[in-house]
N, C-alpha and C positions, 0 to 999 in steps of 0.2 A: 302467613304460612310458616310453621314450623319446619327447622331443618333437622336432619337427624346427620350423626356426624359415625356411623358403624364400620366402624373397618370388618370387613370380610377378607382374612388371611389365610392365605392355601397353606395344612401342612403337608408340602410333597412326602411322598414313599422314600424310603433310602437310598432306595435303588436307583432313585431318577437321579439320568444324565443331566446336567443344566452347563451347556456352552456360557454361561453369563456369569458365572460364580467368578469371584472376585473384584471385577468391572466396580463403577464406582454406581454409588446406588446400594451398593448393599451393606447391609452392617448390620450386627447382632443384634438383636431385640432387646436385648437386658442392656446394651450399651445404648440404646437410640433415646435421645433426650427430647429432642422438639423436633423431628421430621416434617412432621403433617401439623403444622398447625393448627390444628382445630378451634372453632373461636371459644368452646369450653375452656382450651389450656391458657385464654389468655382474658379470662375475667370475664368471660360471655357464655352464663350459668346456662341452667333447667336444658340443656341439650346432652341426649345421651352417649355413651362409648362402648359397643361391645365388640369383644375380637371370636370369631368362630372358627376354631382349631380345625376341623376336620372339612372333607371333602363330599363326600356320601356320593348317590349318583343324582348328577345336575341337575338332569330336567327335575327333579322332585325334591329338591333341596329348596325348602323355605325361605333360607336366609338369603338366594340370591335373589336380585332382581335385574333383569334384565328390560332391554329399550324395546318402545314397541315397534313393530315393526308396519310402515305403512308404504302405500305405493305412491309411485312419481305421481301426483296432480296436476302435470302438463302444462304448467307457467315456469318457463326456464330462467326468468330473471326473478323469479322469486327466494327471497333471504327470508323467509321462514318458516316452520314449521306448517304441518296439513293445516292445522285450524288458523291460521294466516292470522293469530296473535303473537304466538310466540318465536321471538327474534334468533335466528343461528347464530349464535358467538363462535361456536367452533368446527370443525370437521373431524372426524377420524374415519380413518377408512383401512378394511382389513378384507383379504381375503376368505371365504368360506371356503372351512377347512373340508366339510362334506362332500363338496364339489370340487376339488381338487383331483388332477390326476397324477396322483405318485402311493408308493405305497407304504410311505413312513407314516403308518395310522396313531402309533404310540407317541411321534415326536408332534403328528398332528391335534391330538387329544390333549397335550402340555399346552399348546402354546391356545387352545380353545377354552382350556382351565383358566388361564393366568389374564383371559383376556375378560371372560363372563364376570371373575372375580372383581377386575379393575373396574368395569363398567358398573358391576354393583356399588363399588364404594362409590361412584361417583353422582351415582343415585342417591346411597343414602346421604351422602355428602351434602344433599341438597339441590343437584343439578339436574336440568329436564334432559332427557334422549331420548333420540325418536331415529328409526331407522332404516334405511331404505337402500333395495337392490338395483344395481346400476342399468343403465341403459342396454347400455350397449356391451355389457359384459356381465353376464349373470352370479359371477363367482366373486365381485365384486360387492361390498356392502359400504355400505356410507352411512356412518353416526355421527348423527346429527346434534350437539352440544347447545343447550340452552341457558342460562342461569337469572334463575329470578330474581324480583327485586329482592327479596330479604338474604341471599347468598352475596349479590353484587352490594348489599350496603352492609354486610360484614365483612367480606373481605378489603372493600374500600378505606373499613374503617385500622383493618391488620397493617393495610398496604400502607398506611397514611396519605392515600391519594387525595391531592389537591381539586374542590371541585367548587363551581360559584356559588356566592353568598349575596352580591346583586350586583349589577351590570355598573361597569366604571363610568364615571359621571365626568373625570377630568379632562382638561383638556386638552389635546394633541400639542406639542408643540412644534411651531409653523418650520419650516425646511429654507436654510439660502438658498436651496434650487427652485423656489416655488414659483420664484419671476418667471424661471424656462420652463414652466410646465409646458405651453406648446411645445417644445422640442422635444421633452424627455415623455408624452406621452406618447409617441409611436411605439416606443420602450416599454411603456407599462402592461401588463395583462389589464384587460377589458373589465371593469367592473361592472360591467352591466353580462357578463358570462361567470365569471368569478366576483363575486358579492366577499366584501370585506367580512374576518369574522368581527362578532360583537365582544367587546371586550370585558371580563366582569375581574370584581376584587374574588379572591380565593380561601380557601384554608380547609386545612387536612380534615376531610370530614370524619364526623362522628355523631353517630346514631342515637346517642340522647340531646343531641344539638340538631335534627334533622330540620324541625320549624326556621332555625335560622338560614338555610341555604335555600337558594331561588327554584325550587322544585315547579317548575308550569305543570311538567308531562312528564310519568317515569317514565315511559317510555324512551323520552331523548334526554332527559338526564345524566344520564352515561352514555356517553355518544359511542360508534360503534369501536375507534380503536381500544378506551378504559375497556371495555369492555371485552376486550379479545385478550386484553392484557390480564383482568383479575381471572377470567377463566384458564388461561395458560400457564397463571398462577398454582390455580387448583392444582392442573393436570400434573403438573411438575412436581407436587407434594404427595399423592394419591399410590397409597403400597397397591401391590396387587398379588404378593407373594412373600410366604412366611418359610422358612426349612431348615433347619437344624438352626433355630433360635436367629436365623438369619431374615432380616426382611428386603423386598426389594423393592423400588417406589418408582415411579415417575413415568411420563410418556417418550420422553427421550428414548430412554431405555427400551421401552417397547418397541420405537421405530428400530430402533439398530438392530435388534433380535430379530424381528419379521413377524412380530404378533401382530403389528399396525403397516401397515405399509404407510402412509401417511398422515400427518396430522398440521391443518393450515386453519388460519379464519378466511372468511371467503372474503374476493372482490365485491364492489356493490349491482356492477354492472358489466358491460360488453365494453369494450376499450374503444370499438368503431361505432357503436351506437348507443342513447339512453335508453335506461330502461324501461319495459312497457308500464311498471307500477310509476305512479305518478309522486308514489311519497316520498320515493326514493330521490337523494338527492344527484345520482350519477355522477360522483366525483372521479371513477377512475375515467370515467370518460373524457370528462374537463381537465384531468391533468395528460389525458395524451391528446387533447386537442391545443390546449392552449402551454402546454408545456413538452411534450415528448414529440408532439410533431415539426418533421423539418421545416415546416414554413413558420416556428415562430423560433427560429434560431437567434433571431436577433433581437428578441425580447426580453425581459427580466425575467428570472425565478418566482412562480408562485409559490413562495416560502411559507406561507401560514398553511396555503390548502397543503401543499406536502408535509406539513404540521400533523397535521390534521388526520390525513389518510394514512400517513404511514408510521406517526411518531416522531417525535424530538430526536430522536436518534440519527433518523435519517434526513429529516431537516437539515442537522446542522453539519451536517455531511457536505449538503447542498449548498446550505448556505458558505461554506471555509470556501469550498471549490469555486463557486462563482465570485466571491468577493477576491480569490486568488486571480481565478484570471483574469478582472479588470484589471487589479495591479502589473498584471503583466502586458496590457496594452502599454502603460508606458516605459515600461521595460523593452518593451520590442521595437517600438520607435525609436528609440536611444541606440539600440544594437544595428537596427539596418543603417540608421546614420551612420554608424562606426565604421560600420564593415564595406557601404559604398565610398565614405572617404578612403580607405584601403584602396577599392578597385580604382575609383578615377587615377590615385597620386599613383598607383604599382610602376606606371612610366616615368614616371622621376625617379625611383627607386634605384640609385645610382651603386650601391652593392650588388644589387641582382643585375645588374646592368653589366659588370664588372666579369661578375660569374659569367654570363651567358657570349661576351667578347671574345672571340678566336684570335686576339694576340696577348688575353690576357687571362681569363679564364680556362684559353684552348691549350694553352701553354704551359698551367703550371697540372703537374704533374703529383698526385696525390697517393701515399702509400697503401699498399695491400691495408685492408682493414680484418682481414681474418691470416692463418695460420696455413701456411703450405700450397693451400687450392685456390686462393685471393692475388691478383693480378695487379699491377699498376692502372691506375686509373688518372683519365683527365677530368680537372672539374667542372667545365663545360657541361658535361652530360647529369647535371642535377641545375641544368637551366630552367627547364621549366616547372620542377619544384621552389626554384628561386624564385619564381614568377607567382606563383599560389603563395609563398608563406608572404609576400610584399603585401599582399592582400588582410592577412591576419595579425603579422608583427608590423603593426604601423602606432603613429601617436595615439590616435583616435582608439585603439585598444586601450592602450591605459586609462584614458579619460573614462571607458566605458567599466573599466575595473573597479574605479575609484566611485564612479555612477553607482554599479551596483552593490558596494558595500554600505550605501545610506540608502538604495531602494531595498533592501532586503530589513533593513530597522525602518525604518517608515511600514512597510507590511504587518511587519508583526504589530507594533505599537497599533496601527490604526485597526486589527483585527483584534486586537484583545477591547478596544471600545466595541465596533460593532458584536464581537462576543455576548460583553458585557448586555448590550441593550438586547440581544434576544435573551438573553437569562431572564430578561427584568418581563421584556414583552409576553416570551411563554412561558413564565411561572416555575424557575428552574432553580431559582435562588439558593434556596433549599434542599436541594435534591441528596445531599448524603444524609441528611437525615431520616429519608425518608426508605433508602434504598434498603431493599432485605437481603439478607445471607444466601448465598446458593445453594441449592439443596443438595450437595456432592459435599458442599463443607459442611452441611447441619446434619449430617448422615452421620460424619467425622468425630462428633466432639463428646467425647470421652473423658475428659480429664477436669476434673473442678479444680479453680483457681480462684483468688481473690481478685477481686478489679484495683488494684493502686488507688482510685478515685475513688469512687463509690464505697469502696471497702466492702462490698456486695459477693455471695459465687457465681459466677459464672463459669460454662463448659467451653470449652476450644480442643481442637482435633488433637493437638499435640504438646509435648511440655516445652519448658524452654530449651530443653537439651536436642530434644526430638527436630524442632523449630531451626537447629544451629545443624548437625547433620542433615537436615533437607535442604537448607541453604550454602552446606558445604559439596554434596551431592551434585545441585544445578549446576553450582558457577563452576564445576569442575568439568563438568557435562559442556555447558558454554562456551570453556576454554577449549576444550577437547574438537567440537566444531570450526572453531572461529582460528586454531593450527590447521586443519586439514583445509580448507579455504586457503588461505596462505601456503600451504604446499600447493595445490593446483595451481596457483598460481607464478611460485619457482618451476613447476614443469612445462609451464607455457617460455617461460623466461630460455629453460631451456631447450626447447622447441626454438626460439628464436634466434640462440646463439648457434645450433648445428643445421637450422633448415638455412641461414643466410648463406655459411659454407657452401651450400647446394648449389642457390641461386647465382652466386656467384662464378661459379664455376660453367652452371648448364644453361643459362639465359643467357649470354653473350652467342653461345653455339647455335642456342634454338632461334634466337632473333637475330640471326646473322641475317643484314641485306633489308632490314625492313626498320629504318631508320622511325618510320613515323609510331611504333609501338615501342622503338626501344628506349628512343625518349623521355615516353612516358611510363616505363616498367621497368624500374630499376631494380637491381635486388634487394634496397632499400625498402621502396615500395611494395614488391610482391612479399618481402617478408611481413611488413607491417599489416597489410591487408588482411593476407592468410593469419597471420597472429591473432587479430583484432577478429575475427569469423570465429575462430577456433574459440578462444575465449567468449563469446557470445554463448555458442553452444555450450559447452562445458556450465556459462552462469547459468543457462535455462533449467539444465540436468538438474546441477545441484539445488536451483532452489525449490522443485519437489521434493528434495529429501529431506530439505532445509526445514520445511514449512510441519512437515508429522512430529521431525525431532523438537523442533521448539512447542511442539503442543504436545508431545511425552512430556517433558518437562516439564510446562507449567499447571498442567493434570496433577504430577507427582506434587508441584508443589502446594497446591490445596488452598488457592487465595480465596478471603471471606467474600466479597459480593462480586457480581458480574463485571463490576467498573475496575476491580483490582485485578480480576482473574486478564483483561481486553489490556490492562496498560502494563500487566506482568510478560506477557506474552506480544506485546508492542517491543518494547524494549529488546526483547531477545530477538525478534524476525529481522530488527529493524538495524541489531549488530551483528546479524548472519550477513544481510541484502547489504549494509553496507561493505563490509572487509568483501563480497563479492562482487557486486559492481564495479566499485572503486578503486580496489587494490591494484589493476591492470593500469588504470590510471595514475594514480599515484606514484606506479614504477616509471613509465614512460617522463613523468613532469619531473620528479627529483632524484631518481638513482639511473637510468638509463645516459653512458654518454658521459657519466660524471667522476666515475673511478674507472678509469681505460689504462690508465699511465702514460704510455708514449710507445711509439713503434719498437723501440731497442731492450723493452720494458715492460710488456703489458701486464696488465691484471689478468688473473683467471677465478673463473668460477669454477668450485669445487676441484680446481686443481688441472679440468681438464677444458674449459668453455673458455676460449674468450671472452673478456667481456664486450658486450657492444657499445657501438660506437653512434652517435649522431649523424644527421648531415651536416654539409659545410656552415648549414642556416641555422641549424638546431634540433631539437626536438618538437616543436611547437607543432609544425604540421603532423606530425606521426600524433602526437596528441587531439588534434581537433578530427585527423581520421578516425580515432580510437572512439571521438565522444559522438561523431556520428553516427558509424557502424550500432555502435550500444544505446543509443534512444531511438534510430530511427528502427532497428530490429526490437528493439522490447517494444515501442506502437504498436506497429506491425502484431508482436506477440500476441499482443494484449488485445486487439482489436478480434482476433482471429478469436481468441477463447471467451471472449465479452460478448461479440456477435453472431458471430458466423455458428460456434458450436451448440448454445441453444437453439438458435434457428434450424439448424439441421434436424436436432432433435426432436423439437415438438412438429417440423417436415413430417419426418419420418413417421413419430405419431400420430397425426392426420392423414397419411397415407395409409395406414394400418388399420386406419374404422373408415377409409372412402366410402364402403361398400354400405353402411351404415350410417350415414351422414343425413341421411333423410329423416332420421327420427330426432325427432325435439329431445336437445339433453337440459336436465338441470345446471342450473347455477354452479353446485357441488360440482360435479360431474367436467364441466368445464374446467374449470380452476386444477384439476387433481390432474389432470393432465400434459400441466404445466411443467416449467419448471422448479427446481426450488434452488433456492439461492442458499440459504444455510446463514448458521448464526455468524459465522465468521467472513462471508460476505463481502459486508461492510471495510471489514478490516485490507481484505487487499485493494477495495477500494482506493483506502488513503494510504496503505502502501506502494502503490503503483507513484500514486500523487509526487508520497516525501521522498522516495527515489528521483523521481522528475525535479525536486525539489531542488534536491543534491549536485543533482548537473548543471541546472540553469544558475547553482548561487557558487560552487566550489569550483570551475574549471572555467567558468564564462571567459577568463582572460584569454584563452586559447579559443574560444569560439562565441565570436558575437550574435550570431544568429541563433542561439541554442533558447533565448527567447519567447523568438518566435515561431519558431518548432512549437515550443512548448506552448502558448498561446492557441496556434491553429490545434492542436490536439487539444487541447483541454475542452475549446468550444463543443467542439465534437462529442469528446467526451462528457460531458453537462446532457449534452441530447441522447446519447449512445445509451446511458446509462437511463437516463429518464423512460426511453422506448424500449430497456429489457425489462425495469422494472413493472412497467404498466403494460405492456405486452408479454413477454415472454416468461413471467414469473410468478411464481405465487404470490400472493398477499404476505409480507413478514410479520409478523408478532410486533407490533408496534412494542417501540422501548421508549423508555425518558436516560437523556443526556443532559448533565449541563456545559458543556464543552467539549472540544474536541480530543479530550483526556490526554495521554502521555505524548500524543504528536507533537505540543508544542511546545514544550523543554527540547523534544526533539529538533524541533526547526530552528531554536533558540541557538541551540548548539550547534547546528549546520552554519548559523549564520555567524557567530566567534568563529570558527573553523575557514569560512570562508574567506575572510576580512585573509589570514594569513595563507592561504592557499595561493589565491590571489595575487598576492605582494609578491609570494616564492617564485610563483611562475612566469611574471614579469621581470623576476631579478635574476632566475638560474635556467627557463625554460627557455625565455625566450631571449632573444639577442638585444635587447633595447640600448641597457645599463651598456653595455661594452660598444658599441653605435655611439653614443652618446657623451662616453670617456674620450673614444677618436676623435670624436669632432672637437672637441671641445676643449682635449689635451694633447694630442698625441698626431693633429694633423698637422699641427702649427710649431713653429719650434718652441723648447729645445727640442724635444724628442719628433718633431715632424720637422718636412721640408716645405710644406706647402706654406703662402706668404698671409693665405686669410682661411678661415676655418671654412673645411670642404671632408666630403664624405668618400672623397677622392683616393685610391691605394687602400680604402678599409680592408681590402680581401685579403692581399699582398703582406700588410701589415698586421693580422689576425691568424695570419696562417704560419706556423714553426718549422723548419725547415731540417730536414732528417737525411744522415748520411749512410748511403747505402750499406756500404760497407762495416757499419757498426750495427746491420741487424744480426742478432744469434740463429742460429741453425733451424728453432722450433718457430719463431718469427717469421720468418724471410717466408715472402710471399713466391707460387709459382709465376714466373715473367712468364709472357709470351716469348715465345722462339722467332715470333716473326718482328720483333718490339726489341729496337736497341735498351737494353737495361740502363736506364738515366744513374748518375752519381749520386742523387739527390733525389727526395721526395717530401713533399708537404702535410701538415696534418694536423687536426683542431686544433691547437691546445698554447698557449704562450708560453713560452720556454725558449731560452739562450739556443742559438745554432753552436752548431760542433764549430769546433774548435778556440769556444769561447770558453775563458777560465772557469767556467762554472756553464759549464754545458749542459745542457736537456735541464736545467734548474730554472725553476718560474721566474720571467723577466719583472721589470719593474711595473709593467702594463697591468698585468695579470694582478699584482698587488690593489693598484689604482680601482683595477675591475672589481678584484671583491670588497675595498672597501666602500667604492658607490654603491655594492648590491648591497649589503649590510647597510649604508646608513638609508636607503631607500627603502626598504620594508621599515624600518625605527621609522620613516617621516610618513609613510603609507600608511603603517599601523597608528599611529598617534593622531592623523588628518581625521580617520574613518572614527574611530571610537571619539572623538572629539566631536567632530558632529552627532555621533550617536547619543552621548551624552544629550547633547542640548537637545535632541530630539527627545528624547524619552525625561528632560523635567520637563518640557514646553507638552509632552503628551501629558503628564503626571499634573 
């Protein structure tokens, strides 16, 4: 069959309005260089080009052609055309505008112009359509997209798609796990349900080399996703409108306008049951029985057949995620161990022991921590925060600290192998070579240049000058975000310096008489809490706004293929969701508690805030509430907009045809009902992920459990996701990956980041290093009294002693009236008591303290990267 390759181009009237003018997609005709590839402009002769300027009236206009129009034939899992040879590659589906009830008939007539147009070229383009009114909605029409063998082995041949040339003959090589095969097949999927695929040698086909590739059957020689992919191809390239020298291309563009309401490739079958046609192979069926449903949670990923059905893309989605969460089974074993040595030893814990004592803790008498409305307090009453942080600041933290700066280089290393052996397995090797320019950038390129290498012209959108203003534009853009992030974040900061004033003043009043709440609701706590909520929302808010502006931007920025445009716009999402995640974090671990001064002294923010202050134990606990609060509400989020919201929706659209339910629907018809997931997707997918990523490798010191948090959500997540896609969603547009692109510089960098996060917050977050100085130096003489090393007066000794009488005016806290004013008060911080020649100035301790915190991050950081080292030549 010969193809004809005719662009039919609308010239609109003047007069016409077009909401679309500028959008990307259009560009002047005298500027457009290679839009539409046609295989004439790439050495693939005797196929004609003609452009037809004018309009005339439709129905009697020659040049178009239009799809024919047939009715339902009453087999609803059927995937093809009436005469049950020719295969559906694609869907389109648009309203009739004749049928419509509104009476914008002029704006209805445009968008029935620009659509007859589109379908013509796609005709002569070479592709079959056939078209049919929907079931159960008459105003609905479904174009049906076919492309025959000589369309599919020219565009295969543009695409340089990899396809077999004869079945691989070598030999697997054998597995050390082969001896446990009883054990690990309960694990495996079923090969007698899911059939191995067969494996062949490849290479980029080409159609004067057709004899050498293993052709049995056209028919299955391009299996159905190629095949969903070179037509999606077309559709992406295919003008449908010409107007003041301007053309406008693509289906994208048409869905977003509302000339198409949708356009997907279809499922093969029902998700609950296979299909009546026998030749069909019912794969979406087998990936939600043997993969999306609950009862094979505890089985391995069918990683070829989700290959297969959905694309490389989404494979290897699958594949990072489940090869992640193994790693995190041993990851989570290591934490719960940590974190039960915490609870058992918490009753040794002879500091909290000290605090919670009522001749010892009851007795010392601790300074207002806020300005005017702040009361004396005794420290007894942060006894049973003493009792929680015993649990988290124990030895067995650090162990698991030190643990997870060489589980986090063991991951990567051992995922860049498995990486590596799907490249090789699915044929990805090669993949930039093969990938094409996006049609928003080949729309763009205007400007002839010499290639440096080639010494060749080639067109590119922009000059080098142009190139330097769009990249001074974004990162200013970038910057301009990533302050205002950081400001909401100083307003939460001070939110916490003028709400704890409150608490202090109104929670002793309110929980007068009710000992067993006030215990546990200090204004400590209820500030941290409410802090830690409020900041939750506020991240949620902002990252809607977050998520449009970083896709302004990398729009604006105009990257050449799809893999650049996904890791351009990684990068920015992934430095918004960081500085707003983590910022709250990072305040609480190394600036909260840290610049206060002293009572007689304090620091202020902006002139008028105090600054805050820790508890007697630290900040650790305020940390690990912070990193609870923020993963287990983003699950929670995520779960809610992953599951629940589709479900509701296609609810609700199955309650809006009940009445109708008795009539047999197509295939089509099905599918379009669905949801659709969108190109972008995938991408919050493994956004959600390296977020997760973030918290389980950068703050774990403060919470050992964050693991296995993340462990039990991930399983879930592997199935969550598996059951929207093969349930609740349309069919994607199969893509080719060969890795998981810019994520893993990303984690690379998480995981440097973390190694030092780590070390800080064991050295300055939490209390160890200063624990560990007393015992060691300071319980024993000279500077102690005790006769053999004991953890004995740590509190006593830890705690600075402050003269009342040396507070100023704006300091001094309001006393109770009913509460003898003491001479004296106590307060974090090491520093000479008054009347020592060098008063309120850092004692000798304090020295001690920070030079163990400094040389312990130096032997922390050198320990980890030293094993990392030998890790990464013994991987190499």
């Amino acid at each position: 069959m010969q193809m004809m390759t005719r662009d039919v181009l609308l010239e609109m009237d003047q007069e016409e309005d077009d909401d679309d003018d500028g959008d990307i997609g259009d560009v002047a005709a005298s500027k457009r260089p290679f839009l539409t590839p046609h295989p004439s402009r790439l050495g693939l002769d005797n196929l004609e080009q003609t452009a037809v300027s004018s309009f005339g009236v439709l129905e009697s206009q020659p040049d178009f052609r239009t799809p024919e129009f047939e009715e339902f034939n009453g087999k609803p899992d059927s995937l093809f055309f009436n005469d049950g040879q020719r295969r559906i590659d694609f869907v389109l589906v648009y309203e009739d505008e004749s049928r419509k009830e509104t009476n914008k008939k002029g704006s209805n007539e445009k968008q029935r112009r620009k659509r007859r147009a589109y379908e013509s070229n796609l005709i002569c383009d070479g592709l079959h359509l056939e078209a049919t009114r929907s079931i159960l909605d008459d105003k609905l029409v479904f174009v049906k997209v076919h492309a025959p063998w000589e369309v599919l082995c020219t565009y295969a041949e543009l695409m340089h798609i990899k396809l077999p040339l004869k079945p691989n003959d070598l030999k697997t090589r054998s597995s050390a796990f082969d001896n446990f095969s009883w054990f690990t097949k309960v694990l495996q999927v079923d090969e007698s349900i899911i059939k191995p695929e067969q494996e062949f040698f490849t290479a980029p086909f080409e159609k004067n080399r057709m004899n050498d590739f293993y052709i049995q059957d056209r028919d299955t020689f391009f299996n159905p996703a190629t095949r969903s992919r070179i037509v999606y191809f077309i559709l992406s390239r295919i003008m449908y409108q010409e107007r003041d020298n301007v053309k406008k291309f693509g289906i994208n563009k048409l869905v977003s306008s509302g000339i198409y309401k949708a356009a997907f490739p279809l499922h093969d079958c029902n998700f609950s049951h296979k299909s009546e046609d026998l030749s069909c192979p019912s794969e979406r069926y087998l990936l939600y029985r043997e993969w999306a449903h609950p009862r094979s949670i505890y089985k391995k990923q069918p990683l070829d057949l989700i290959r297969k059905y959905y694309g490389e893309k989404i494979g290897i989605y699958f594949a990072w995620l489940g090869y992640y969460t193994q790693m995190l089974l041993l990851a989570a074993v290591v934490g719960v161990a940590c974190f039960l040595y915490g609870y058992f030893n918490q009753n040794n814990c002879t500091w909290s022991k000290e605090v919670c004592h009522p001749d010892i803790g009851g007795k010392i008498i601790m300074c207002p921590q806020c300005d005017q409305h702040c009361s004396f307090w005794n420290l007894n009453i942060t006894c049973e925060s003493s009792k929680k942080l015993c649990i988290f600041d124990s030895f067995g933290t650090l162990v698991f600290a030190v643990f997870m700066g060489i589980w986090v280089t063991l991951f990567l290393e051992f995922w860049k192998r498995r990486q590596a052996e799907l490249e090789y397995e699915w044929d990805t090797v090669e993949l930039q070579q093969e990938e094409q320019p996006r049609p928003e950038y080949e729309a763009q390129c205007t400007h002839v240049v010499i290639n440096e290498i080639t010494q060749e012209q080639e067109r590119v959108p922009f000059t080098t000058w142009g190139k330097c203003v769009r990249i001074t534009l974004c990162a200013s853009a970038v910057l301009f975000w990533i302050l205002l992030i950081i400001a909401s974040v100083i307003g939460i900061i001070v939110y916490r310096l003028s709400v704890f004033i409150v608490f202090s003043t109104k929670l002793p009043e309110t929980l007068n008489g009710t000992d067993s709440i006030q215990k546990y609701l200090t204004p400590q706590t209820a500030t941290s809490i409410t802090a830690s909520l409020i900041s939750f929302v506020i991240i949620m808010i902002l990252n809607i706004i977050y998520e449009k502006v970083a896709i302004m931007i990398t729009n604006f920025e105009l990257p050449r293929t799809q893999t650049d445009y996904e890791n351009s716009l990684t990068m920015k999402m992934f430095l918004f969701q960081f500085v707003n995640y983590y910022s709250s974090c990072f305040y609480i671990a190394f600036f909260k508690g840290k610049f206060v001064g002293y009572p007689g002294d304090p620091v202020y923010w902006l002139g008028k805030y105090r600054n805050e202050e820790c508890d007697p134990g630290g900040c650790l606990l305020e940390l690990t509430t912070q990193l609870t609060i923020i993963m287990g509400g983003k699950a929670i989020w995520n779960n809610i907009q992953e599951v629940l919201l589709p479900w509701v929706k296609n609810l609700i659209g199955r309650c809006r045809t009940v009445s109708r339910t008795e009539k047999i629907t197509p295939r089509w018809e099905q599918d379009y009902h669905l949801q659709l997931m969108g190109k972008l997707g995938l991408f919050y997918e493994y956004l959600e992920m390296i977020i997760q990523f973030g918290f389980v490798t950068l703050f774990v010191a403060s919470f050992p459990l964050a693991p296995l948090l993340a462990l039990v959500n991930n399983i879930l997540e592997i199935r969550v996701d598996a059951w929207k896609m093969t349930t609740q969603y349309r069919r994607m547009v199969p893509e080719k990956a060969q890795d998981i692109g810019a994520w893993q510089p990303i984690m690379q960098g998480i995981a440097i980041l973390a190694v030092v996060t780590n070390a800080m917050i064991i050295a300055f977050t939490s209390d160890m290093i200063p624990r560990l100085v007393y015992y060691w130096s300071f319980s024993v003489p000279p500077y102690g009294n005790h006769t053999h090393y004991t953890m004995e007066g740590y509190i006593n000794s830890t705690l600075s002693i402050f003269k009342v009488s040396d507070f100023k005016n704006q300091s001094k806290g309001n006393p109770d009236p009913k509460v003898v004013i003491p001479t004296t008060c106590r307060y974090r911080d090491f520093r000479n008591p008054p009347g020592h020649e060098q008063q309120y100035k850092h004692n000798i301790y304090y020295w001690h303290v920070i030079a163990a915190k400094l040389a312990f991050i130096i032997v922390m950081e050198h320990l980890i990267y030293s094993v990392k080292f030998f890790i990464f030549q013994v991987c190499r």
